[in-house]
C-alpha positions as CSV (number, residue, x, y, z in Angstrom):
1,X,0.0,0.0,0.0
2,X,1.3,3.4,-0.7
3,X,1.5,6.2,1.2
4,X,0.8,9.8,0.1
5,X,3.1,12.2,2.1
6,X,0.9,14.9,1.7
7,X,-1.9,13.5,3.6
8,X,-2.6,15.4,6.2
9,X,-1.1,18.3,5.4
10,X,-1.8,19.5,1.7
11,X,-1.5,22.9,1.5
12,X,1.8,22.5,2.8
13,X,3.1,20.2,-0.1
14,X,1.4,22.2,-2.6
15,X,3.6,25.3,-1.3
16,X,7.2,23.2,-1.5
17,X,6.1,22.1,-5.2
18,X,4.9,25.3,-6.1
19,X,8.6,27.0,-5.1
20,X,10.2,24.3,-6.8
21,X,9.1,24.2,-9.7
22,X,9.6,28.0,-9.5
23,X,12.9,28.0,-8.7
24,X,13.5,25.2,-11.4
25,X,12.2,28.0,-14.0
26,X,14.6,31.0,-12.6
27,X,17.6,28.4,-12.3
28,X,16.8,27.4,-16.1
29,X,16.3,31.3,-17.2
30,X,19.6,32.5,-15.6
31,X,22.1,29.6,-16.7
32,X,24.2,30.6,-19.7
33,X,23.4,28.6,-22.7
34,X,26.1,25.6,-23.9
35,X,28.6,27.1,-25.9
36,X,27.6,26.7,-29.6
37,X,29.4,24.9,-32.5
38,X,32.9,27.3,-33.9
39,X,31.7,30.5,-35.1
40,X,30.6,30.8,-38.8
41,X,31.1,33.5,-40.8
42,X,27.3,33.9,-40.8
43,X,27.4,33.9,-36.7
44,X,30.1,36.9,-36.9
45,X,28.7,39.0,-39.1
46,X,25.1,38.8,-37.4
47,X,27.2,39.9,-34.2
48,X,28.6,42.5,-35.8
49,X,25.7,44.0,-36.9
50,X,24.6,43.4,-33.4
51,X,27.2,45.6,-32.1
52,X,27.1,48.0,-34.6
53,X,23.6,48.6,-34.9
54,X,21.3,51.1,-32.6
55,X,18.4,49.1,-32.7
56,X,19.7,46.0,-31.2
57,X,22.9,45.4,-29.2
58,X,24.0,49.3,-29.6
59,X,27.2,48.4,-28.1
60,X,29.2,50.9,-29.4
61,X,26.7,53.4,-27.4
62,X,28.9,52.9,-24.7
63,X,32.0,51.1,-26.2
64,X,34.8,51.7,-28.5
65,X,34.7,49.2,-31.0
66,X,37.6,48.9,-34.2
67,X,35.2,50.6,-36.9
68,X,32.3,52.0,-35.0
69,X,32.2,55.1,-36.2
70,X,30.8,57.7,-32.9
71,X,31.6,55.2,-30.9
72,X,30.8,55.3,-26.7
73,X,33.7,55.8,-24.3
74,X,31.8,55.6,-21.0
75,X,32.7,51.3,-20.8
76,X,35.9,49.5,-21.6
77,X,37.0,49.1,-24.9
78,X,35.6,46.5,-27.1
79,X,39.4,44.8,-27.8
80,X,40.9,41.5,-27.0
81,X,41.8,39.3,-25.2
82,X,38.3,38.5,-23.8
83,X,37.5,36.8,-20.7
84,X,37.0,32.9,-21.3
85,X,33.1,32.4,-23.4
86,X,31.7,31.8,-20.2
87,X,32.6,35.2,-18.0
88,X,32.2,37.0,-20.9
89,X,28.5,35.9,-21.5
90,X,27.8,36.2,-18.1
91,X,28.7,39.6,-18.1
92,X,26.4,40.5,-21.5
93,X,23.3,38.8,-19.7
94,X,23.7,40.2,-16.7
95,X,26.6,42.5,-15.7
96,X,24.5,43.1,-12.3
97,X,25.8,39.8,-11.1
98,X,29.7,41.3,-11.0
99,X,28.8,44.5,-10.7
100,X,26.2,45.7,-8.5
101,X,26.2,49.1,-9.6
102,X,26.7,48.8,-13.4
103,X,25.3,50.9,-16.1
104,X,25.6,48.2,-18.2
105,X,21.9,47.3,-19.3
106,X,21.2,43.0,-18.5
107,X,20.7,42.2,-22.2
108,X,19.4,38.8,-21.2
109,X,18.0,38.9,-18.1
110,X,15.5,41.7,-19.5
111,X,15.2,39.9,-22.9
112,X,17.1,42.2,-24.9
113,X,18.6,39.7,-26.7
114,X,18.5,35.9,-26.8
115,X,20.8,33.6,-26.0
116,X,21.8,32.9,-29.6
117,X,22.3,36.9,-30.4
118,X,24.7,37.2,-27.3
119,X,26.8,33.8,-28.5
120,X,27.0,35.8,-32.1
121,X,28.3,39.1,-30.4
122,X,30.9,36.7,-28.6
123,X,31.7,35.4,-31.8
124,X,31.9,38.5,-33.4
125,X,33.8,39.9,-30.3
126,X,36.6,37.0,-30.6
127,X,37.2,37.2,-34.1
128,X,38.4,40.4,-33.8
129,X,42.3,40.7,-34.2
């Protein structure tokens, strides 16, 4: 015969189940993604026109970036040598995690970009010589 550990007390094992699975959801959200296959040529030029371009990544708002044209200077220089893929995505998702007080928006946290348009800005990023 089985016993059902919630007898007796339901509303309690409804709560624990409900913050799991919650807490499953903002542990899935928050990891960084797998690094992806090598870069393609395709991959670095659609981060390039992610860093480039005002409407999207608009890194060059902020950073100086070898051919941005008006380029930011309030942030670091966008110039190698990077941190390894997996600092350096942190940081584009959610610079708030290093840096409490960062101007630097949270691209992914706030769904500014995916996932896949951050691993294309890295790609873009590391190609650069």
């Amino acid at each position: 015969m089985k016993v059902n550990p919630c007898r007796g007390f339901p509303i309690l094992c409804g709560t624990v189940f409900l913050v799991a699975v919650l807490l499953a959801a903002v542990l899935a959200a928050d990891r960084p993604a797998a690094a992806p296959a090598p870069a393609s040529a395709a991959n670095i030029a659609a981060g390039r026109h992610l860093v480039f371009s005002r409407e999207a990544g608009n890194c060059i708002a902020c950073h100086m970036v070898k051919g941005a044209v008006m380029a930011g200077d309030i942030a670091q220089p966008l110039a190698p040598p990077f941190p390894d893929r997996q600092r350096l995505f942190a940081q584009i998702w959610d610079a708030r995690q290093n840096y409490a007080n960062t101007i630097m928006p949270p691209f992914g946290a706030n769904h500014l970009l995916t996932r896949k348009q951050i691993h294309q800005i890295m790609d873009f990023l590391y190609s650069l010589k």
